[in-house]
N, C-alpha and C positions, 0 to 999 in steps of 0.2 A: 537613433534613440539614445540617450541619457543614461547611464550606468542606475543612476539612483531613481529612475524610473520602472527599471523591469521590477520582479518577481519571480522566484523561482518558488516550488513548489514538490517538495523528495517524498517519495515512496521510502523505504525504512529498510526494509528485510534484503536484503540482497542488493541493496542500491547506496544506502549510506553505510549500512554494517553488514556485513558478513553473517549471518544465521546458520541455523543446525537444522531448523523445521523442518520437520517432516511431513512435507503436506499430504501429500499422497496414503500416509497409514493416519495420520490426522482424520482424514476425510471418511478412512474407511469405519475408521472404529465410531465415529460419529453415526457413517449408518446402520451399522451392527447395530447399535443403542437403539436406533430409534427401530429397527427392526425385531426387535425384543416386545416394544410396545404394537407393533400390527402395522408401522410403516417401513413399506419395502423401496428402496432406492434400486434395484433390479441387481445384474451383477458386479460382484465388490469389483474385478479389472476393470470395469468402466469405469467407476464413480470417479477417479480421480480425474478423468478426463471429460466427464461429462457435466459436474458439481464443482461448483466454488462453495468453500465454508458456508456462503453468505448464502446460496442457493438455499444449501440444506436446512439451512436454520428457518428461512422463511418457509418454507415445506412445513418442519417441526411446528412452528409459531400456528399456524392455518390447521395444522393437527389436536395441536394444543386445544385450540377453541372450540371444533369441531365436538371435542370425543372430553372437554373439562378435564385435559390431564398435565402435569407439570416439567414435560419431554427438557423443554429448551435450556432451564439452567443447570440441566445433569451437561448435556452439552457442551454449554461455555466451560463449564468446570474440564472437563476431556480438552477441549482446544487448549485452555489457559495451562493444565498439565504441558501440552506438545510444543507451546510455545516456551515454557519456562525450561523445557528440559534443553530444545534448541538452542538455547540462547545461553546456554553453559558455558561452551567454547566458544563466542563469538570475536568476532574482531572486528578491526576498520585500519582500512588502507591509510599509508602516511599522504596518499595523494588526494584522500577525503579531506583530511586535515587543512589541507594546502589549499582546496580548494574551498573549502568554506571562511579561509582566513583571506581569501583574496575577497568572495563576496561581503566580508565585512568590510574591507576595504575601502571598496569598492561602493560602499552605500546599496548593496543589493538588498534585496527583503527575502528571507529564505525560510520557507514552512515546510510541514512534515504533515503527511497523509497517511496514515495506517489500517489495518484491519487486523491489527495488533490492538491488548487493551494497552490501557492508558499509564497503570503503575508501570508495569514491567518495561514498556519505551522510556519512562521517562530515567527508569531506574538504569537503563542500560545508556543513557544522553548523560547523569551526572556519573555515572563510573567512568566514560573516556572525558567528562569535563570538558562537552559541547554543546549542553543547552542551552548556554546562551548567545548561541548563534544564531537561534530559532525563535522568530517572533509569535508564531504558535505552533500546535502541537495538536493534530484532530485526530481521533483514534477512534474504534468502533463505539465507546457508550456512549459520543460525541455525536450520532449519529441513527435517523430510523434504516439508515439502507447503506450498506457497506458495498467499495467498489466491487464492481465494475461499478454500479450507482454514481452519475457524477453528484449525489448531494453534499459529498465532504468537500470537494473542492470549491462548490459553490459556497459553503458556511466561510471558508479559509478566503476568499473573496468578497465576501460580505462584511466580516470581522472587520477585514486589514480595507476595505475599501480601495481595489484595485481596480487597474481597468484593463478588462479581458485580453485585451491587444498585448498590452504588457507583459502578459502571467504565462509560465511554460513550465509544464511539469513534468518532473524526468521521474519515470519508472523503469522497470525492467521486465514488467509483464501484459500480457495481453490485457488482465483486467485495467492494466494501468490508461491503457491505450483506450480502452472503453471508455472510462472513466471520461477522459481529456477530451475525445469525440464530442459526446453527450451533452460537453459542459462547454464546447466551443474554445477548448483551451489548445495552444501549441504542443505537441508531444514529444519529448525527446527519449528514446531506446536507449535506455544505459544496458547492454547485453552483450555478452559474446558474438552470441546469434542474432540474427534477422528473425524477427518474428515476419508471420505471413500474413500481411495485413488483408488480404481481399478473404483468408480464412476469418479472421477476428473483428473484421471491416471496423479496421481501425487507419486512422491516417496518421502517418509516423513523420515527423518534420524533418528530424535530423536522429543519425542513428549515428551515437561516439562507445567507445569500448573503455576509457579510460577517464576519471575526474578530470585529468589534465587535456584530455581532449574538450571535454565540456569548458572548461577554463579558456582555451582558442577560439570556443565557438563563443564564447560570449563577448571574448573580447571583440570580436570582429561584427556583433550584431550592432 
């Protein structure tokens, strides 16, 4: 295959930049809120494990309609807080750098998937002055159904007019792996750890720990 053929396709938070998110009090305080109004998410120690943001929200949204009340933008507003504060002290490896100046090189096409909004990514892409590595940029207002959902990756497809065989997108989370299932896409595990794919049934193509490992892997694709 053809270097100016592929596509790649990055998850954001912990895969191209380093975060402070706190997902896990993120999630809780979201169902306090909405537990306030008369929807109960069960015990707060689960929720983190049992709730993705995008879960909850869809719950709220189906509450919303139900009972004519205005849950879901108190919410955004709580996420957008958890995410603003995480992203304080963020950073990015010099091997991100490295690796995204080889896929310009290289005539790669390299997109960005989030369940982050859309200001704060883009603001945290011109502060290390890498946006324009990036032929787009899909982030939740982008979007009716946030990953796991493959619909972002499929819009990022559509846009750039790619063909599926091509497109591989590296995340670092189970929802990522959902996502890329779903949507018929190749997956690659940018993670420390091995996620448990027969838990998350997800199929994991290649699992690398370091940009420069993904760098190898492509060259050799």
């Amino acid at each position: 295959m053809k270097h100016d053929e592929l596509a790649i396709i990055f998850d954001f938070d912990n895969t191209l930049i380093k975060s402070n998110i706190n997902f896990p009090a993120m999630k809780i305080s979201m169902a306090r809120a909405a537990k306030k109004h008369g929807l109960d998410f069960g015990k707060e120690e689960d929720i983190p494990h049992r709730y993705t943001a995008g879960n909850i929200i869809d719950q709220v949204e189906e509450f919303d309609r139900k009972n004519d009340t205005q849950l879901v933008p108190e919410l955004w507003d709580l996420v957008e807080k958890f995410e603003r504060l995480g992203m304080e002290n963020i950073s990015i490896d010099e091997d991100v750098l490295q690796m995204l100046e080889y896929l310009k090189k290289k005539g790669i096409s390299a997109s960005i998937l989030t369940n982050n909004a859309k200001k704060p990514t883009i603001e945290v892409l011109e502060r290390f002055n890498i946006s324009d590595y990036f032929d787009i940029v899909i982030a939740r207002e982008d979007v009716k159904k946030m990953k796991p959902d493959k619909e972002g990756l499929e819009v990022i497809v559509q846009k750039l007019k790619l063909n599926l065989d091509k497109v591989i997108f590296v995340g670092d989370s189970w929802v990522d792996g959902v996502a890329a299932v779903n949507a018929k896409i190749r997956f690659i595990l940018f993670n420390k750890k091995l996620l448990d794919s027969n838990k998350y049934n997800i199929k994991i193509w290649k699992h690398v720990q370091t940009m420069n490992e993904l760098v190898e892997l492509i060259d050799g694709v």
